[in-house]
C-alpha positions in Angstrom: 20.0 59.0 -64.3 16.1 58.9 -63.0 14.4 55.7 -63.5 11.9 58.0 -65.1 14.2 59.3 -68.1 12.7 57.6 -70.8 8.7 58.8 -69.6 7.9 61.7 -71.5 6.1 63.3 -68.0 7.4 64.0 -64.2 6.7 61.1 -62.4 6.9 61.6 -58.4 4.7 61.5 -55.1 4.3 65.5 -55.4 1.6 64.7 -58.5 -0.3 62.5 -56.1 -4.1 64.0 -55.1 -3.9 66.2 -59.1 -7.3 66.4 -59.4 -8.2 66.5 -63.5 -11.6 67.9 -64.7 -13.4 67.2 -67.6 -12.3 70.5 -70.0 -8.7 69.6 -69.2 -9.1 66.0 -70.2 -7.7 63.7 -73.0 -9.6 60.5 -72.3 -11.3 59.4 -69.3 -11.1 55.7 -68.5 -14.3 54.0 -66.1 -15.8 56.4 -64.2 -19.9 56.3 -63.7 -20.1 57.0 -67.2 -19.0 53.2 -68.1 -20.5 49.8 -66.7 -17.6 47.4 -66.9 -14.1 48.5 -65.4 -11.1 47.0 -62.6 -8.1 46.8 -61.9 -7.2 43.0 -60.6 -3.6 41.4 -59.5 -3.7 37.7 -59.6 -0.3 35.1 -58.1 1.2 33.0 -60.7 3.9 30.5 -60.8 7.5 31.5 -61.5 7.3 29.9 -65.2 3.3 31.9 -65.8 5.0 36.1 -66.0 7.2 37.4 -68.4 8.9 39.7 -66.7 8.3 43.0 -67.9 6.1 42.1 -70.4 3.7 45.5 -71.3 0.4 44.4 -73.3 -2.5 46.6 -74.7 -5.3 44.7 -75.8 -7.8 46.9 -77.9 -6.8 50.7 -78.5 -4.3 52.6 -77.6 -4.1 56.2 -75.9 -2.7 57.8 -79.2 -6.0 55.8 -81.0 -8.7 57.3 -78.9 -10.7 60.8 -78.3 -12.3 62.1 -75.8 -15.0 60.3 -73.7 -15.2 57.6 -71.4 -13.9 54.2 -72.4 -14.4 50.5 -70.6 -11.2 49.8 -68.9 -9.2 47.0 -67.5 -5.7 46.5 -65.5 -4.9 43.2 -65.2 -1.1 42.1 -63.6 0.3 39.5 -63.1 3.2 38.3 -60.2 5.3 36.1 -59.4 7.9 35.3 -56.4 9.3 32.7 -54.3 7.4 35.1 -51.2 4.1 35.6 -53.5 1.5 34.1 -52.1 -2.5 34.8 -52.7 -3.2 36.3 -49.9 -0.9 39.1 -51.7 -3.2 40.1 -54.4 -5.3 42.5 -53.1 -2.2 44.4 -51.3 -0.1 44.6 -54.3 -3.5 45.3 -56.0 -4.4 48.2 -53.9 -0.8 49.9 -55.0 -2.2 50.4 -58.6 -4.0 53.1 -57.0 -1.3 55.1 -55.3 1.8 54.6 -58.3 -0.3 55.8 -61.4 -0.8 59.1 -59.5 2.8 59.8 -59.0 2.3 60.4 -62.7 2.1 63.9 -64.2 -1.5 64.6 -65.6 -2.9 61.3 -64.7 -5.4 60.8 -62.5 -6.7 57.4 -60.2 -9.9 57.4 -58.0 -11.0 54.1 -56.2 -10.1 50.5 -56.6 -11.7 46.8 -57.7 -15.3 47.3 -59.7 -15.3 51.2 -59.4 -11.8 52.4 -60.7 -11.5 55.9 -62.5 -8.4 56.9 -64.6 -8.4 60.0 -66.4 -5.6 61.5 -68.8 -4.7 65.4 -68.9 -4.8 66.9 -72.3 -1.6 68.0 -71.2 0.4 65.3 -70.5 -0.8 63.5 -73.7 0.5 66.9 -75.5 3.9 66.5 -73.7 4.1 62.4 -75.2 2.5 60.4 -72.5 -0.1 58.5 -75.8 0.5 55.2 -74.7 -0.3 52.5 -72.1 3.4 51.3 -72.3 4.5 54.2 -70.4 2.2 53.8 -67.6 2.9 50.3 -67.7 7.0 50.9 -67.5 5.8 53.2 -64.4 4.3 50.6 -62.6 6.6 48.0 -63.3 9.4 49.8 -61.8 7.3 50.9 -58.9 5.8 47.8 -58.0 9.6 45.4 -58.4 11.6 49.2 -56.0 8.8 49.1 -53.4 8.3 45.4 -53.2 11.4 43.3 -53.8 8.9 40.1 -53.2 7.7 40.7 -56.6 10.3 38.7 -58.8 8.4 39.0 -61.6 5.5 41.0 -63.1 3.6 41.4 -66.6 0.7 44.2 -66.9 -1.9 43.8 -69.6 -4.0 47.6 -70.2 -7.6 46.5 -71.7 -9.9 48.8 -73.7 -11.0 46.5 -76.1 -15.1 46.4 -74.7 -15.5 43.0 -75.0 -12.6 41.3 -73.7 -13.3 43.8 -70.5 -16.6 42.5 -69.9 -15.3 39.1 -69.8 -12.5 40.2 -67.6 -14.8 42.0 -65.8 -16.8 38.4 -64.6 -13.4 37.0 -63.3 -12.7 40.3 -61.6 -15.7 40.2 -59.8 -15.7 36.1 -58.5 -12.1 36.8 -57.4 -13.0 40.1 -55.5 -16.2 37.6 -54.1 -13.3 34.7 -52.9 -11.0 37.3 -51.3 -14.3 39.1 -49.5 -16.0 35.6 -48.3 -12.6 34.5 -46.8 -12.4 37.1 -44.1 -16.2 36.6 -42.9 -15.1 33.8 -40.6 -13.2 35.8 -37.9 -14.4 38.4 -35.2 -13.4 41.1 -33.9 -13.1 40.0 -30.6 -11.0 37.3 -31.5 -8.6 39.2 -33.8 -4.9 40.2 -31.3 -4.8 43.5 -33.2 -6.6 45.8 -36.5 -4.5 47.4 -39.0 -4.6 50.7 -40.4 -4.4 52.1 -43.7 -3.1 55.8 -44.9 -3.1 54.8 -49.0 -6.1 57.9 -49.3 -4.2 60.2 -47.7 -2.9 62.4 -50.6 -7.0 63.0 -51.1 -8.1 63.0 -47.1 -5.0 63.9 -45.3 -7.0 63.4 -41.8 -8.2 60.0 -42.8 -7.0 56.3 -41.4 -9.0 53.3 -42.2 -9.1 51.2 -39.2 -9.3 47.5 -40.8 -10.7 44.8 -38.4 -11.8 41.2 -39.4 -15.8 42.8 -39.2 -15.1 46.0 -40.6 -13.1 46.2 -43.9 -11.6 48.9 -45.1 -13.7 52.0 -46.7 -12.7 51.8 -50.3 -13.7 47.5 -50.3 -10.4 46.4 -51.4 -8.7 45.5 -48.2 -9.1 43.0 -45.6 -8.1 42.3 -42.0 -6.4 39.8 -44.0 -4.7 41.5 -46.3 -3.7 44.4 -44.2 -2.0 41.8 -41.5 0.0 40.5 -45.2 0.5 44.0 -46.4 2.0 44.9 -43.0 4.2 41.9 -42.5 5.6 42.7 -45.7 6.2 46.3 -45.9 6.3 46.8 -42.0 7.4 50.7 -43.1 4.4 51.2 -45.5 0.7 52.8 -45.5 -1.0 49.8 -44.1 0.3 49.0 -40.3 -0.5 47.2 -37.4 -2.6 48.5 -34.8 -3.0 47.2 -31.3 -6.4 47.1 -30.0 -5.8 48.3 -25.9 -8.8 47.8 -24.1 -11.9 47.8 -25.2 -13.9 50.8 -24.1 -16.9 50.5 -25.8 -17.9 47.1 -27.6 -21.1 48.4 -28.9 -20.2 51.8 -30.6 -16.5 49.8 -30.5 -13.9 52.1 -29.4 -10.7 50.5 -28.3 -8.0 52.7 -26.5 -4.6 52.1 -28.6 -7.1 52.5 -31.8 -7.9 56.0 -30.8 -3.9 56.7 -29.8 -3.0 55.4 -33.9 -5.6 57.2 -35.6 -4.5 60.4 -33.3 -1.2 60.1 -34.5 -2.0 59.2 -38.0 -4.1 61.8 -38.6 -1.9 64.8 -37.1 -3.8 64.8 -33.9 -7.0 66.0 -35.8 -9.0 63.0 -35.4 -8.5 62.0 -31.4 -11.5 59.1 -31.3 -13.3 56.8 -33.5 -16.4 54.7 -32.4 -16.2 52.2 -35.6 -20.0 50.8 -35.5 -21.9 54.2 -35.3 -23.2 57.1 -37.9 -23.1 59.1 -35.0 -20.4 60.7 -32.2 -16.7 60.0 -33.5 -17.6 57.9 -36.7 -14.9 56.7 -39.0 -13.4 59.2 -41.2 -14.2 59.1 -44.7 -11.9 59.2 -47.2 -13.2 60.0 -50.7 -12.4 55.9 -52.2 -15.6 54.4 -50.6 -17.7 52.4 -52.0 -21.1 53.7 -50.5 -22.0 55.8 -48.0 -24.9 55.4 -45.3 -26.9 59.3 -44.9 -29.1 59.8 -42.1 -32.6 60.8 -43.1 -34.2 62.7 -40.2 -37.7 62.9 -41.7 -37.7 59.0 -41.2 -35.0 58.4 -38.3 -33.3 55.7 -40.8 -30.4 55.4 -43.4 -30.1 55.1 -46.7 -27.6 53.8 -49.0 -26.2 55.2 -51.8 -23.4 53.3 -53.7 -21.1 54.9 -56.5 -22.4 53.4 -59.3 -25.8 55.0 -58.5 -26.9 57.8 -61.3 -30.4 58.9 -59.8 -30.8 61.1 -56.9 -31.6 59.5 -53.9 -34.7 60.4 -51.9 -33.6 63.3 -50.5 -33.2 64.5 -53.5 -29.4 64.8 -53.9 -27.1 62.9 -55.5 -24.1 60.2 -54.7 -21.6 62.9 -55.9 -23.0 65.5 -53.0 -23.3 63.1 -50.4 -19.9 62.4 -51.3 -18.6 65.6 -51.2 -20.6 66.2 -47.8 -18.9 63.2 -46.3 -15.1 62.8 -47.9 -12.1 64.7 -47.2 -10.8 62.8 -43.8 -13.5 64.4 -41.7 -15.7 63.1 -38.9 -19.4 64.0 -40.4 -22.4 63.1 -38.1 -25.1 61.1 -40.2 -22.6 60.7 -42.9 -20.6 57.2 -42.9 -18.2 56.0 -45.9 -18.5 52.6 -45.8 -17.7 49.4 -48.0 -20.6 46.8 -48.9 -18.8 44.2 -47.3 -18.9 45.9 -44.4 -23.0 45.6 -44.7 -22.3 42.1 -44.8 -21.0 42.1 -41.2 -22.7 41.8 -37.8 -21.2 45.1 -37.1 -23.0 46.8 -39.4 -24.5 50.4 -38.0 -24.6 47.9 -34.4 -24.7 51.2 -32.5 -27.6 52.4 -34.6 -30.1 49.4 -34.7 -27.9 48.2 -37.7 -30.1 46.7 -40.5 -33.5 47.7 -38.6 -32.6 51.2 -39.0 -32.1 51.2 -42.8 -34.9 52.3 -44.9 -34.0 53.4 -48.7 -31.4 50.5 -50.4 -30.5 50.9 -54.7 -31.4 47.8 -56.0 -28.2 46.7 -57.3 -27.1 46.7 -53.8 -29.6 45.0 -52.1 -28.7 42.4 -55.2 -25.2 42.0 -53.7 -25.9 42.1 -50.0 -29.5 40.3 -49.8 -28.2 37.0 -48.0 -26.9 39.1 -45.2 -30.2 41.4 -44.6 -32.3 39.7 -42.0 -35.1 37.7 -43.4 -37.7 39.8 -41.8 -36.7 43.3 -43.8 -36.8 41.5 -47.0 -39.9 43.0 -48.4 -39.4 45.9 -46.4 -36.5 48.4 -47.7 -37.3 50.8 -50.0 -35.6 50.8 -53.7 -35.7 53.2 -56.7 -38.2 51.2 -57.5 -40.8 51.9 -55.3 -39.5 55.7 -53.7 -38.1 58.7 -54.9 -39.1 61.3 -52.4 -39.8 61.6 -48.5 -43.4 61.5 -48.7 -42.9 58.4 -51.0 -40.3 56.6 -48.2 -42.7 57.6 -45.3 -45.9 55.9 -46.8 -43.6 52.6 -47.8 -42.4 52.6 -44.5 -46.0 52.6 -42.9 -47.5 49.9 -45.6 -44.7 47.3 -45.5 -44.2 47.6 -41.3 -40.6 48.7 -41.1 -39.4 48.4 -37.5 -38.4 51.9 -38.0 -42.0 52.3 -37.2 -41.7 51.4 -33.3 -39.0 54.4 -32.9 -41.2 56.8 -34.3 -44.2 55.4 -31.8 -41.7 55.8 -29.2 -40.5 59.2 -29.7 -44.2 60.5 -29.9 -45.0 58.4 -26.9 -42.2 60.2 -24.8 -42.8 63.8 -26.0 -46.6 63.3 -24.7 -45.2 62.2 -21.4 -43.5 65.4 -21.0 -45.9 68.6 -20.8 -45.2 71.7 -22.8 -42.2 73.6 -21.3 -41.4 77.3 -21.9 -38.2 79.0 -20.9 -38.1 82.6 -21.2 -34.6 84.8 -20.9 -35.1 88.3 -20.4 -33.0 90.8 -22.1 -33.1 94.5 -21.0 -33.6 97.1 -24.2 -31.4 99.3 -24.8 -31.1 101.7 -28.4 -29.6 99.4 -31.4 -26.7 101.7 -31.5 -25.4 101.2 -27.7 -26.9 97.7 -27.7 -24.5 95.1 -26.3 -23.4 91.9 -28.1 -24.2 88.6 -26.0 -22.8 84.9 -26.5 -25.7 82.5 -25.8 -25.0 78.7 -25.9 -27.8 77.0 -27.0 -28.4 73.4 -25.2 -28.9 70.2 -27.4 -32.3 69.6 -28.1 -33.3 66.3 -29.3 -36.3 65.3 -30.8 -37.9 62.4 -32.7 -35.1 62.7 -35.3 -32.5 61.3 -33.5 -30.3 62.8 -31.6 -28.5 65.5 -34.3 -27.3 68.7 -32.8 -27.3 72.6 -34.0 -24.4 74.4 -33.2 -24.2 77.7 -33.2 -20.4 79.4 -33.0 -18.9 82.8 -32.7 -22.8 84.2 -33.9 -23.6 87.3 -31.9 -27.9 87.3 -31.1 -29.7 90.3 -29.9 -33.1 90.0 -29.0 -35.7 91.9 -26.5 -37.1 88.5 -25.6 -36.2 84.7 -26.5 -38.7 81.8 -26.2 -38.4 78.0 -26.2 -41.4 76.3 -26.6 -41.5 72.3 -27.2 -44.3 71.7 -29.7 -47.5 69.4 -29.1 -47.7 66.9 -31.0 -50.6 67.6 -33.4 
């Protein structure tokens, strides 16, 4: 008999990456729509869990219609092997059981979880927390035998999320400020992380004490526990090798795991850089750093951010422009702990090259911004357009200003150049078809490259012409 018998829907890994949109939805659960949501595991004594123990506080599925609803997942473990450092592994597996269910759906982790229910599956019985409850239960105590015990509490009940919500957050803070002690330097080997892969099936998050992972939730920390605990699982040891590159940071046995990993799609990763061989992106990240040409900086966009940003796209587009397990120059998924870190964007100029912050985030990260740029990042507040960031930029003194003096100083050094290729005429219907390979250009936007493949040009005459500078 399945373990699964008594759920009223399939549950298996083959469900994991259903995507469920909005028409075909019961009830959605978080999401952008909703302020307070998580998901948090905390380690309790033997005598603290109930084992088993399924509780709903608030409303349950079979109570509710269809919008989006304030949401908590809060568990509870026990074990003679359970330890703290624990919580955020076994918290990071929420993520990956509920979508082995049939018509429910699991994006992201902590602070920023989304959970929606198929109007199918609710059709077919699945109208109540217990049964995603009995799911994870007997998930969580076949895949990790450490777990002795377990209780699972589902909250909808707005209130008693919010103040949930403030315990979630200072025990996400503790876990976060823990790791911030070590370098990577000092560390004898990263670890690696394939949890997104039924979303981004190129994607490995390389972990290292000064780069967490993408989606925020684990730590050098926790991935050297997670590893030592399920040695066979999605989060595994990586050796470092030698060091090829400390600023961009490239590390040979890195690049040999995320090779293999990744199916040999992704063969390098420079982990400090927008630029090159960046970090894949899976689609869990908290934020994501966009280059912005006009201005040769970043910006930052975090999830929870509604407006458009000033380029005047959204989050959801940059997300979609940058997720999926692919290398995307300009395009970085990254965690805001990892804007905490020395590392941060090292290969780019780091926090001098950022220009264009949300609030909310410069709230969470201001004691790690250098004191100088305080006044001198752009918000929602003060910019929502190009012209708007450029003018900022100018009246507060960003350093971002040097690299644009820089650029124009070394275009004037060079004169005008003109390159002319001759191409003999012949009648459009005998004309012959020509592969041309255009070389890189670079100007003062920063190095980004147009590539032009299997495109056929015909032309009497081509001319490249640098412009003056007016």
């Amino acid at each position: 008999m399945s373990m699964f018998s008594d759920i009223p829907v399939d549950v298996g890994i083959v469900y994991e990456g259903e995507r469920i949109r909005w028409p075909d939805t019961y009830a959605e659960f978080g999401g952008p729509r909703v302020e307070y949501k998580f998901e948090l595991v905390k380690a309790r004594g033997m005598n603290e869990v109930e084992d088993g123990k399924i509780t709903i506080i608030g409303p349950d599925l079979n109570d509710l219609e269809k919008k989006s609803y304030p949401f908590g997942i809060y568990v509870e473990v026990a074990g003679k092997e359970i330890e703290e450092e624990l919580e955020g592994v076994i918290e990071r597996r929420i993520h990956e059981y509920i979508n082995y269910i049939e018509g429910v759906m699991h994006l992201n982790q902590r602070y920023d979880i989304w959970i929606r229910i198929s109007k199918r599956s609710f059709d077919k019985g699945l109208n109540s927390f217990t049964y995603i409850g009995k799911v994870l239960y007997r998930l969580f105590k076949s895949e990790l035998p450490i777990i002795e015990k377990i209780q699972i509490t589902f909250i909808t009940d707005p209130e008693k999320v919010k103040e949930k919500f403030k315990e979630a957050m200072e025990t996400y803070e503790k876990r976060d400020a823990r790791a911030r002690g070590l370098t990577d330097e000092e560390a004898d080997a990263f670890y690696g992380c394939t949890l997104c892969q039924s979303f981004a099936p190129t994607h490995v998050c390389v972990i290292t004490p000064q780069r967490y992972s993408n989606c925020g939730a684990i730590s050098w920390f926790d991935g050297r526990a997670a590893a030592r605990v399920d040695p066979k699982g999605p989060i595994f040891r990586i050796n470092k090798g030698e060091c090829t590159d400390p600023v961009k940071g490239e590390w040979t046995d890195v690049d040999e795991a995320v090779k293999l990993k990744s199916g040999g799609e992704i063969k390098r990763v420079w982990l400090y850089t927008a630029f090159g061989y960046p970090h894949t992106s899976c689609g869990c990240f908290e934020a994501v750093a966009f280059y912005i040409p006009e201005v040769d900086g970043f910006g930052i966009v975090h999830r929870g951010f509604t407006e458009n940003t000033p380029i005047g796209i959204s989050f959801s587009t940059i997300a979609d422009s940058t997720a999926g397990g692919r290398q995307v120059d300009g395009f970085h998924g990254i965690s805001i702990e990892y804007m905490r870190s020395p590392k941060f964007l090292q290969a780019d100029g780091g926090w001098e090259r950022v220009v264009w912050v949300p609030q909310a985030v410069i709230e969470r990260v201001k004691d790690f911004i250098p004191k100088h740029l305080a006044d001198k990042i752009a918000t929602e507040n003060e910019v929502k357009n190009i012209e708007e960031l450029k003018q900022f930029l100018i009246a507060r003194s960003h350093p971002i200003i040097k690299r644009w003096e820089a650029a124009k100083a070394e275009i004037i050094e060079k004169p005008p150049e003109e390159e002319r290729v001759e191409v003999t005429a012949t009648p459009p219907a005998t004309m012959p078809t020509t592969e041309i390979t255009v070389p890189t250009i670079t100007g003062v936007t920063g190095g980004f490259k147009i590539v032009l493949k299997n495109v056929k040009i015909h032309a009497k005459e081509i001319k490249i012409v640098r412009s003056k500078e007016k």
